[in-house]
Residue, then its C-alpha position, 0 to 999 in steps of 0.5 A: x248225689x251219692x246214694x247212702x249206704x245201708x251200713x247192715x249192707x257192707x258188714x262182710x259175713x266173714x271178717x277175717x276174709x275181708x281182712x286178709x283180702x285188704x291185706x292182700x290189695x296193699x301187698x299187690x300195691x307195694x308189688x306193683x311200686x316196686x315193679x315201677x322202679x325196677x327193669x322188666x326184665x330184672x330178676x326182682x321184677x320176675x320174682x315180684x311178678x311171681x309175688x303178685x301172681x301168687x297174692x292174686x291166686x289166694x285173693x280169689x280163692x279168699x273171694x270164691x271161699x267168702x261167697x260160698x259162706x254167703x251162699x250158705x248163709x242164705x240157705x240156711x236162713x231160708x231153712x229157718x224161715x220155712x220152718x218158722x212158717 
């Protein structure tokens, strides 16, 4: 049995990452469905693979910048929570 999900848990610190992250997994899918159809070693499967690159490259400096907001988001609550103590 799955456990519920706290839904305070999942609302992401910054939605316009957690937008362009879901953005960037459906332009690799539609990379990867076309690669499907084409040779390996066509041009457009080069150019899609260099696509795909290109797409992973910002997804990870999207995740990297939104863990950084999470970071700072906790210090500074821990700053407020010292200086109300």
């Amino acid at each position: 049995m799955m456990e519920k999900s706290n839904p305070r848990s999942i609302v992401p610190i910054c939605p316009l990452t957690h937008s362009l992250l879901g953005k960037l997994q459906v332009i690799l899918g539609y990379c990867d469905l076309l690669v499907e159809r084409h040779s390996q070693d066509s041009e457009s499967s080069n150019h899609l693979q260099l696509i795909r690159q290109a797409v992973q490259s910002m997804g990870v400096q999207l995740h990297d910048y939104q863990c950084e907001l999470i970071v700072q988001q906790r210090i500074a609550a821990e700053r407020k929570r010292q200086v109300l103590t």
